[in-house]
C-alpha positions, 0 to 999 in steps of 0.5 A: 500500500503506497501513498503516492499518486501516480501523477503527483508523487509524495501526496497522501490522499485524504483516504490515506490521511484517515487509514492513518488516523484510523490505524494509528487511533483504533489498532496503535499502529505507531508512528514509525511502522505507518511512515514506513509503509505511507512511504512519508516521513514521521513528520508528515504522519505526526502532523496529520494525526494532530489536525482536528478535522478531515482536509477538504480539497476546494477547487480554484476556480481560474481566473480565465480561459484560453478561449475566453480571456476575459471571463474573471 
């Protein structure tokens, strides 16, 4: 089980974020066997299980298009 993305290497999706919260909370799993295995430092891991909510991905919208440049 890898937490990379194909297309964007070294992302944890928000489903690896709680298999990891989930892991570590109910089966104490600790910190450094999950970094090992998310293939992320135990940084990065600690530093998701301290958040207090779940990350919500929200979309940008851009500021204009290639066929319309003046849509803002």
């Amino acid at each position: 089980m890898s937490g990379f993305l194909p297309e964007y290497p070294g992302v944890l999706t928000m489903k690896n974020i709680a298999e990891i919260r989930r892991r570590h909370k109910i089966n104490g799993d600790s910190i450094s066997s999950l970094a090992e295995e998310f293939k992320h430092s135990r940084n990065t891991i600690r530093k998701h299980l301290q958040t207090v909510e779940e990350p919500v991905y929200q979309p940008q919208q851009p500021n204009s298009t290639l066929l319309n440049p003046s849509i803002a």
